[in-house]
C-alpha positions in Angstrom: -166.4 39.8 -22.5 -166.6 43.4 -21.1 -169.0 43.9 -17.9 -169.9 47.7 -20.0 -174.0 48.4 -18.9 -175.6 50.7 -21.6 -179.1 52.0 -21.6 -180.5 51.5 -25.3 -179.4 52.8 -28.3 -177.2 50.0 -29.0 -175.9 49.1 -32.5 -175.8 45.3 -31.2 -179.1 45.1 -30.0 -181.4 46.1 -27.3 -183.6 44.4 -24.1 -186.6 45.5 -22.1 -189.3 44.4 -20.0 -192.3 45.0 -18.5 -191.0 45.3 -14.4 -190.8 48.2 -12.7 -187.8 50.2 -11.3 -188.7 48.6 -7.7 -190.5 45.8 -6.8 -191.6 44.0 -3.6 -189.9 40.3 -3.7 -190.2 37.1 -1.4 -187.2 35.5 -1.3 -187.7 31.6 -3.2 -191.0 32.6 -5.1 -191.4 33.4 -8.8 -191.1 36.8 -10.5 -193.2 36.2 -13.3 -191.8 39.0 -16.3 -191.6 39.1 -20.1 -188.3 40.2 -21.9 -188.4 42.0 -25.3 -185.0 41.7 -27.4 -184.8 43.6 -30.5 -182.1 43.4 -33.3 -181.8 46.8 -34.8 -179.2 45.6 -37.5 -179.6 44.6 -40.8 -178.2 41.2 -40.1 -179.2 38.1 -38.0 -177.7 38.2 -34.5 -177.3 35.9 -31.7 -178.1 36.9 -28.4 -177.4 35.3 -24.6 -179.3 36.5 -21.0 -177.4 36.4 -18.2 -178.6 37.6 -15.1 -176.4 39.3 -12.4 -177.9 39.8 -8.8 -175.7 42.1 -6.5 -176.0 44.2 -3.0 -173.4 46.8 -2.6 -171.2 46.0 -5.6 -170.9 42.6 -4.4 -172.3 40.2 -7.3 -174.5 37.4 -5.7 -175.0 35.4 -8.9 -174.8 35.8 -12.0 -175.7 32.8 -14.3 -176.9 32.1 -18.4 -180.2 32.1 -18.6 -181.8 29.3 -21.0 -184.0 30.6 -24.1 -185.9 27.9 -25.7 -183.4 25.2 -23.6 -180.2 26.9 -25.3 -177.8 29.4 -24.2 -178.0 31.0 -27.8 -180.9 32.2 -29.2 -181.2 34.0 -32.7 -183.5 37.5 -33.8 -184.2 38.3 -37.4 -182.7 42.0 -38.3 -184.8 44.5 -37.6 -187.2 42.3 -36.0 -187.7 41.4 -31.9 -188.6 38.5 -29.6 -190.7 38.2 -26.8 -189.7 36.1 -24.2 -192.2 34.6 -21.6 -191.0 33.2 -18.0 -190.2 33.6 -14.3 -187.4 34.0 -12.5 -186.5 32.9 -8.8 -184.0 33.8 -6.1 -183.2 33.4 -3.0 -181.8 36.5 -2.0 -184.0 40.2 -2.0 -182.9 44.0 -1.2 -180.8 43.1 -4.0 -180.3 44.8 -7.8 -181.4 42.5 -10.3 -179.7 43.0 -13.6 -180.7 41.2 -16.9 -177.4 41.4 -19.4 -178.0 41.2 -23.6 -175.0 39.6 -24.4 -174.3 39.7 -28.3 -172.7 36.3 -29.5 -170.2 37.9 -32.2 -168.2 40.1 -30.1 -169.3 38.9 -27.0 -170.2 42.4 -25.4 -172.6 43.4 -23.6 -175.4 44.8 -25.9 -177.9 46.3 -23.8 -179.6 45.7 -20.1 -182.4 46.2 -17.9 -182.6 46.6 -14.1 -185.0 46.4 -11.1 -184.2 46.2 -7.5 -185.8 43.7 -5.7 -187.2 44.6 -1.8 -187.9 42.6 0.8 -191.8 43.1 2.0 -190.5 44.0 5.6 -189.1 47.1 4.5 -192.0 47.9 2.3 -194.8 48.2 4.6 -194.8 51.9 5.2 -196.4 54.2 3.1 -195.4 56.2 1.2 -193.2 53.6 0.1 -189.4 53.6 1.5 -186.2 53.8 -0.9 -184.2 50.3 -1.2 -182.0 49.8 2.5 -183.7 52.1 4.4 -185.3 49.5 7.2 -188.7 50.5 6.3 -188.1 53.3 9.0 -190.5 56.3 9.1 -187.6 59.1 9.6 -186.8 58.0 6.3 -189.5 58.2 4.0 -190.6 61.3 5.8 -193.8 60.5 7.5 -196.1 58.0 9.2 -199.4 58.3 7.4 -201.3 56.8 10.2 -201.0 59.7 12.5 -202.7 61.7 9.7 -205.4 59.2 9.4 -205.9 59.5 13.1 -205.6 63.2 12.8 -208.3 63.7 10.3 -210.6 60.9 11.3 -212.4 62.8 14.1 -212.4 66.3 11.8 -214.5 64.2 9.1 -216.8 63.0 11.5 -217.3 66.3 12.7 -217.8 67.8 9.8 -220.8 65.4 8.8 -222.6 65.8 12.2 -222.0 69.2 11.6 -223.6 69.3 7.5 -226.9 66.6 8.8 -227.9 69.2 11.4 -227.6 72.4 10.0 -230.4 73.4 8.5 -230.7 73.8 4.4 -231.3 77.5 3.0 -234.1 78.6 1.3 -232.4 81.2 -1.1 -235.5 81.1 -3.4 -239.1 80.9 -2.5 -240.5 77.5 -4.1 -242.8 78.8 -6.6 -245.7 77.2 -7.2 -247.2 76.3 -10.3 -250.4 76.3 -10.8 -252.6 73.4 -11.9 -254.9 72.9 -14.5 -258.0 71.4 -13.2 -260.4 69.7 -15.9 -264.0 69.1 -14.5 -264.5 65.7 -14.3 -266.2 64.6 -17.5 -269.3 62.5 -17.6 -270.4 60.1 -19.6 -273.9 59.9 -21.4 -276.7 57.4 -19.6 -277.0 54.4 -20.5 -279.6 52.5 -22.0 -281.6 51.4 -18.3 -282.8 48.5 -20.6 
């Protein structure tokens, strides 16, 4: 088995999913996602997930995971699976890999990839790149200060626009009314 990651256009089949390049993660808790494979041969293939969590080049883990309760699980040719489920570590600020692992030749068909982030170093905004601490000299700037900075100018400016007083650019013209006279009706019978 060759440890080879391609990006799509694989003769042997291809994976993706609906997670995001970066995502916040809590160690231990489920990461809820759902895994498209797709066969784009003209012949029934047999397909494996593993998934490889690393830091640094170092793998973490990297273990089968179960389809249906097998290790194998087949696609029709030309046609794809969806695949439902969660997934759960107990590791974060880690690259989280998911491998398409064709049965015949044993290769690696295709993956997908997200790195997972600890919420401490997320809670600046805009958010910080992976291992930077979640410190401010690294994303640039601490949008608090502007808040803080613009806060009062608002205010000011509202005070500011209720006081002033509105501009007559046009005189209001008037339009003038028609006035019925107020119509009587006939006397009555007094009887």
């Amino acid at each position: 088995m060759t440890n080879g990651i391609t990006v799509m256009g694989s003769s042997l089949g291809d994976i993706f999913w609906d997670l995001a390049p970066w995502i916040t993660y809590e160690p231990g808790y489920d990461l809820g996602c759902s895994i498209y494979v797709a066969n784009p041969s003209d012949t029934q293939k047999e397909y494996a997930l593993m998934s490889r969590l690393s830091q640094s080049d170092t793998v973490i883990s990297e273990e089968v995971l179960p389809v249906f309760g097998y290790s194998w699980f087949k696609v029709e040719p030309g046609d794809f699976v969806r695949l439902r489920g969660a997934l759960r570590f107990e590791e974060s600020d880690a690259e989280l890999a998911i491998l398409l692992v064709e049965r015949e030749t044993e290769e690696v068909a295709d993956s997908v990839i997200t790195v997972l982030v600890s919420p401490s170093t997320t809670g600046v905004l805009p958010p910080t790149w992976p291992d930077s601490g979640g410190t401010t000299a690294i994303s640039g700037f601490d949008w608090s200060l502007l808040l803080a900075m613009m806060l009062p100018v608002m205010m000011l400016g509202m005070v500011t626009a209720s006081t002033k007083p509105a501009e007559k650019t046009e005189e209001e013209k008037v339009v003038p009314q028609l006035s019925e006279s107020p119509k009587l009706l006939p006397a009555g019978r007094d009887k």
